[in-house]
C-alpha positions in Angstrom: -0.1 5.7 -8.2 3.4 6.4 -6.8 3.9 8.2 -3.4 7.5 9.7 -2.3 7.8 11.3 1.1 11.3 12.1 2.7 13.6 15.2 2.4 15.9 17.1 0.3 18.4 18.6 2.6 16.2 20.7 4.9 13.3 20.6 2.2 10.2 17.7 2.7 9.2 16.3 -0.9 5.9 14.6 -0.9 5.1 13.6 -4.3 2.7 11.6 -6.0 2.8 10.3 -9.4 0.3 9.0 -11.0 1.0 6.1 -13.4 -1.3 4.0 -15.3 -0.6 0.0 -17.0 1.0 1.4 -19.8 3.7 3.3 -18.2 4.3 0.7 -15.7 5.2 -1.8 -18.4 7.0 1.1 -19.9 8.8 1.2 -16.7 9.4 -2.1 -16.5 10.6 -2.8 -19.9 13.5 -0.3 -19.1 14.9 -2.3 -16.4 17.6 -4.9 -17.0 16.4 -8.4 -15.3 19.8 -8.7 -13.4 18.7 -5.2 -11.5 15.1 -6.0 -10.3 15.0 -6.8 -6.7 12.1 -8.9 -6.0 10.7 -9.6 -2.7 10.9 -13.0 -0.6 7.0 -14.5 -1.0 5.5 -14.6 2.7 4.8 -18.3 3.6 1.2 -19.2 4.2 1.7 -21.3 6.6 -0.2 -22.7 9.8 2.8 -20.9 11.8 1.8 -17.3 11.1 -1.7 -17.4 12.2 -1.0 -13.8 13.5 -0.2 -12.2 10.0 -3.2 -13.6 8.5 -5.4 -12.6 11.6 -3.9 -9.0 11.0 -4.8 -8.9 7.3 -8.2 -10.1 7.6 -8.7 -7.5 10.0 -6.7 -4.5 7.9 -9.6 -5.8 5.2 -12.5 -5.8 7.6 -11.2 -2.1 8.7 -11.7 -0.9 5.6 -14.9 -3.0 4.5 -16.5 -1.4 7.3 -15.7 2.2 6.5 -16.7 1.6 3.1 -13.7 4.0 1.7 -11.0 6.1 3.5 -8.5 8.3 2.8 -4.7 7.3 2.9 -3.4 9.1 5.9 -5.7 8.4 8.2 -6.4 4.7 6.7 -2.0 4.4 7.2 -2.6 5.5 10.9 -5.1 3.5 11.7 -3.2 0.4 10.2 0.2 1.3 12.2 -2.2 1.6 15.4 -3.4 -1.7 14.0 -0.2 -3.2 13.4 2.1 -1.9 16.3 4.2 0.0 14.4 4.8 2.1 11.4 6.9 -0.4 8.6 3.8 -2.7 9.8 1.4 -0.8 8.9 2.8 0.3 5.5 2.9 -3.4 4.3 -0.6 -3.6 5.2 -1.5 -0.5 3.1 0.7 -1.8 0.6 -1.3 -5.6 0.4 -4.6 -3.7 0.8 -3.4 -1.2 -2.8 -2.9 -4.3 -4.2 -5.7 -6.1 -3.0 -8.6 -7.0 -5.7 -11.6 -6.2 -3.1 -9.9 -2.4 -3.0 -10.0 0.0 -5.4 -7.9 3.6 -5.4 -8.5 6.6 -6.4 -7.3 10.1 -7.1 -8.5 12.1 -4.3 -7.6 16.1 -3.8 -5.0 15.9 -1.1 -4.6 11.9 -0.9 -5.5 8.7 -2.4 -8.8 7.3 -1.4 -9.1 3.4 -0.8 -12.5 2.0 -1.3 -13.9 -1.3 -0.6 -15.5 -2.9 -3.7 -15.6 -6.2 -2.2 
């Protein structure tokens, strides 16, 4: 799944799009290898003790609710995390995460634990 928030002009877009393997690859296969941007790995090293601490407890937050809803799991990561772009990445590791799994829920996507 695919979220995009921001404006239009004056108009808000919030829009989710829902994408399964198949079009991902299909995605994929349409970009050239010269135009993908890849993130810098994060080093897991002794020196970030704090980053780790932070994800292990983003995990535990959401292993002890058992499943929550996107918003309100964002917000509690950002309160988490001091700050919003903090919080996102933590969302963003958590999506990706093997113990989590998401799912299409009415108004947002629900994250649940599967440990």
């Amino acid at each position: 799944m695919l979220r995009i928030r921001g404006q239009i002009g004056e108009w808000p877009v919030d829009l989710t799009v829902e994408m399964d393997a198949e079009d991902w690859d299909q995605l994929a296969s349409r970009l050239s290898p010269d135009r993908v941007v890849r993130a810098p790995a994060e080093p897991r090293t002794p020196s970030a003790p704090r980053s780790d601490a932070l994800w292990d407890t983003a995990q535990q937050l959401l292993r002890d609710a058992g499943q929550m809803e996107g918003p309100r799991l964002l917000a509690e990561l950002e309160a988490l995390a001091g700050g919003v772009a903090a919080g996102k990445r933590l969302l963003v590791r958590l999506r990706h995460c093997e113990q989590v799994h998401m799912e299409a829920g009415e108004d947002a996507p629900l994250y649940i634990w599967k440990g």
